[in-house]
N, C-alpha and C positions, 0 to 999 in steps of 0.2 A: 417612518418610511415603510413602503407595502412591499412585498416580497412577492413578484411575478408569481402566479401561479405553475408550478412546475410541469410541461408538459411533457407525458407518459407517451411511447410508440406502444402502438397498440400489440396485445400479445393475440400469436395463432390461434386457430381453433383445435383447440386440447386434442380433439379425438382424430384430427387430420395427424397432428406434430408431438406428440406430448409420447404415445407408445414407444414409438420407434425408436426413439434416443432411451426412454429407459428402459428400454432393453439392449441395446447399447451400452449403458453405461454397468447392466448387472454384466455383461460379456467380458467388459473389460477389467469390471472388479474379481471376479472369478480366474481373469487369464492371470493377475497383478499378485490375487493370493497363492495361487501354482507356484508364481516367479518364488515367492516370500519361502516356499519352502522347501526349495530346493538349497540344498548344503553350498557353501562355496562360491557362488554365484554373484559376481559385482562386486565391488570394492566396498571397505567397510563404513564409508560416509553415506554411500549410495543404500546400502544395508539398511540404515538408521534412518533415512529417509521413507524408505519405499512404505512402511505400516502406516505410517501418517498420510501418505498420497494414494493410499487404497480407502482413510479415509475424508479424503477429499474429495473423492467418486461419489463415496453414500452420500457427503453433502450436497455432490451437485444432484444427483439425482433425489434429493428431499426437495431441493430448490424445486425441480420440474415439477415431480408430483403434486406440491405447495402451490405451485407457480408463484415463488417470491423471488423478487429481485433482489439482486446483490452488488451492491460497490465496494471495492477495495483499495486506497491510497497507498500509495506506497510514494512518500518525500524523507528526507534526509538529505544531509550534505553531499556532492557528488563523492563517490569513489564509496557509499557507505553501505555495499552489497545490496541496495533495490535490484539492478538487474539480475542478478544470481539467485535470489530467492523468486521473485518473478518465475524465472525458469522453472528451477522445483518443485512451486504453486501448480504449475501448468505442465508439467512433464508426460503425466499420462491421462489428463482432462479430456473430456469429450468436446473435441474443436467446433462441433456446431453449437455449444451449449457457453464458450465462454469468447471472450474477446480482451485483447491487452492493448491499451490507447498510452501510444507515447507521441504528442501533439508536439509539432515543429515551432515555429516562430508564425509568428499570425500574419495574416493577410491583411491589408489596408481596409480591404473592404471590414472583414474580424475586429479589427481596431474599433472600428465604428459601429458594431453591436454591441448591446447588452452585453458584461463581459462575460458569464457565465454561460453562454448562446452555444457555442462551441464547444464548448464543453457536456452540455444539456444532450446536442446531438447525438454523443456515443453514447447517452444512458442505456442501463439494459432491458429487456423486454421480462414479463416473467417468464422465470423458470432459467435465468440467464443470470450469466455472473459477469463485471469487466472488472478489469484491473489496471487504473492507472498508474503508470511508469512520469511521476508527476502531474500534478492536478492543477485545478483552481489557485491550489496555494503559491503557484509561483510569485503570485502579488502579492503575497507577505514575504517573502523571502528575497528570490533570486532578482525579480523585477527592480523593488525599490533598492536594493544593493549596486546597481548597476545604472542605475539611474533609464530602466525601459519602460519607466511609469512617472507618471507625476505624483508627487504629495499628497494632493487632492486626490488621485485616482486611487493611492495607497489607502488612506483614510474611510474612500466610501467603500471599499473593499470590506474593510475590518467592520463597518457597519453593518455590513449586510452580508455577508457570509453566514452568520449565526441564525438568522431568520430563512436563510438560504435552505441552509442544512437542514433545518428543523423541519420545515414543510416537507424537502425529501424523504423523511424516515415519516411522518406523517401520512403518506404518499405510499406507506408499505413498500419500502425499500431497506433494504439492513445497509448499513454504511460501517464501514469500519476503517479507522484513519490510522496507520501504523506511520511512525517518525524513525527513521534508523541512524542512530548517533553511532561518530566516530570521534577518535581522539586527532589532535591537530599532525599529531607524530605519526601515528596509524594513516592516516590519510597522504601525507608528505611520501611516506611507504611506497603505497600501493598507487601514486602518480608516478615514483621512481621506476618501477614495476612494468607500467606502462609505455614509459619513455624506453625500457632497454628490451622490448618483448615487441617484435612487428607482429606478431599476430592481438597485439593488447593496444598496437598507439592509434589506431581508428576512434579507443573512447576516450584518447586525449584531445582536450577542445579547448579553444581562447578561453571560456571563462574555468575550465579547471586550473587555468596554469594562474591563474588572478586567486584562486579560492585560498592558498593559504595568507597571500595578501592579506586578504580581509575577511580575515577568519571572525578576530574580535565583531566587525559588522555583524558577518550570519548569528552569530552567538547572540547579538542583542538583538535581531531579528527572531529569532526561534523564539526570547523570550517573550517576545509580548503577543509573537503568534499563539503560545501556548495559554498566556493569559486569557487573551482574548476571544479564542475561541476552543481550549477542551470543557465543553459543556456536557451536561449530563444526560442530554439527547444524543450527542456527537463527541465521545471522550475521543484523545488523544494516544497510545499505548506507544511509550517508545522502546523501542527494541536495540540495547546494545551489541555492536556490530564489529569487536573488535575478534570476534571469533566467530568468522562465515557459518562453519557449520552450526555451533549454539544457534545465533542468531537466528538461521533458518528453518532449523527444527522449531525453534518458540516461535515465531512467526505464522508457522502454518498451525500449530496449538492455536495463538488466540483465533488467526480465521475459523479454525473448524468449536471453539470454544461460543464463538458467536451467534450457533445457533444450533439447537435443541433438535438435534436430527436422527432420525431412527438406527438401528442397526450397528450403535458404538461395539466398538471390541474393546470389552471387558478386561482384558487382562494387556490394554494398551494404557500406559501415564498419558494423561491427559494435561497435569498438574506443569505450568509453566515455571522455570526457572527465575526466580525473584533476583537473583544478580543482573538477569538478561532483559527482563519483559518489569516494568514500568511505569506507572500512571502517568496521566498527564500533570495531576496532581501533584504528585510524588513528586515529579520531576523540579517542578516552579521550585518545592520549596529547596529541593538540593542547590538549585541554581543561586535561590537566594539568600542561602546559608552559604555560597561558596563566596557570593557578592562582598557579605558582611565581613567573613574573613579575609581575604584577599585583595578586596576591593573593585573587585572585576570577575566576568563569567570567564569561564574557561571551556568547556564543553557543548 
């Protein structure tokens, strides 16, 4: 099967668009390192954040300079901090330069395209970064779990995503696929959480209250998503997420670990937490050492 060729929106003319943001963005990296040193200022998670989203500025501004495009996935089981890191990713990002797509339920007419069509649409321009809040992958996942796909439509999914991806990163795009795992107990939590918090029950929705239901489902979902597609064009990196703050700090590591961008500070750990951050790899085989002992995934 042949793999559409992926089409690219074409990017500005460098010398119209390309100055003005970065200088832009050294304005804001300059305001962000002031904040960094100022004594006492902001609470101590926000602390710990702030030196890793000063370098998320240099990266965006490497991107423009570059002009390379950037994708970043952000799937995992609902309630397993994608939004919350989301935010911190983009906290003090230069808003002409990135964009976050959290795509609703398709449209009739959507049904009946190409399925990747819709998706295609948000890609970014160079020098630009998005950030999906759920991707493509819903048709390994949430889709066939709930039965809003057929068999068949699940099947040619898995076919062709791999050929998908690969043209993309072929296409000079960096893609980066983060999976954020939670435990069934940690999740049960942070639904309860929800339920007793009116300013938290908006991200309570029909199919959260179904997920611990069928939890064993997503679990045997997840695995043969990971089989079948962290390739070594397109790896998988799952981020355990039973501690928001860990999870978020190593999250923004692997994004800015992703690419070779000017101007690191030197005396910032770069080095991800190996309890927290994960291969795609790594992951199969826990799952299938967990298989053997227990006789069933858990995670």
């Amino acid at each position: 099967m042949t793999t559409p060729e992926i089409p690219i929106r074409a990017v500005p003319d460098a010398t119209e668009e390309l100055t003005p943001d970065v200088d832009t963005l050294q304005g804001r990296i300059e305001e962000l390192e002031k904040e960094l040193r100022k004594a006492g200022k902001g609470s101590r998670k926000a602390a710990q954040l702030r030196p890793y989203q000063v370098e998320l500025l240099k990266l965006q501004r490497h991107l423009e300079v570059e002009n390379i495009r950037m994708i970043v996935l952000f799937e995992g089981r609902d309630a397993a901090g994608k939004g919350g890191t989301i935010r911190r990713v983009t906290r003090y990002m230069n808003e002409k330069r990135y964009r976050m797509v959290a795509l609703g339920k398709p449209t009739d007419e959507q049904r009946n395209q190409w399925y990747f069509q819709r998706y295609v649409n948000h890609f970014p321009t160079g020098g630009e970064i998005v950030l999906f809040d759920r991707s493509w992958y819903n048709r390994a996942m949430v889709e066939p779990v709930f039965g809003f796909c057929s068999d068949e439509e699940y099947k040619t999914f898995l076919r062709g995503v791999v050929g998908f991806e690969k043209d993309l990163v072929r296409q000079n795009t960096k893609l980066v696929k983060l999976y954020f795992s939670v435990t069934k107990e940690e999740q049960a939590r942070r639904f309860q959480r929800r339920v007793a918090d009116p300013l938290r029950q908006w991200k309570l929705s029909e199919v959260d209250v179904q997920a611990q239901d069928r939890w064993d489902e997503f679990t045997e979902m997840k695995y043969r998503m990971l089989k079948r597609t962290s390739t070594v064009v397109a790896p998988w990196t799952i981020i355990r997420s039973e501690n928001k703050q860990l999870a978020r700090i190593n999250a923004i590591k692997v994004i800015l670990n992703s690419v070779p961008y000017e101007d690191r500070n030197p005396d910032l750990d770069f080095s991800v937490d190996a309890d927290i951050v994960i291969s795609g790899a790594r992951e199969l085989e826990l799952m299938e050492a967990e298989r053997l002992r227990l006789g069933k995934f858990t995670v």
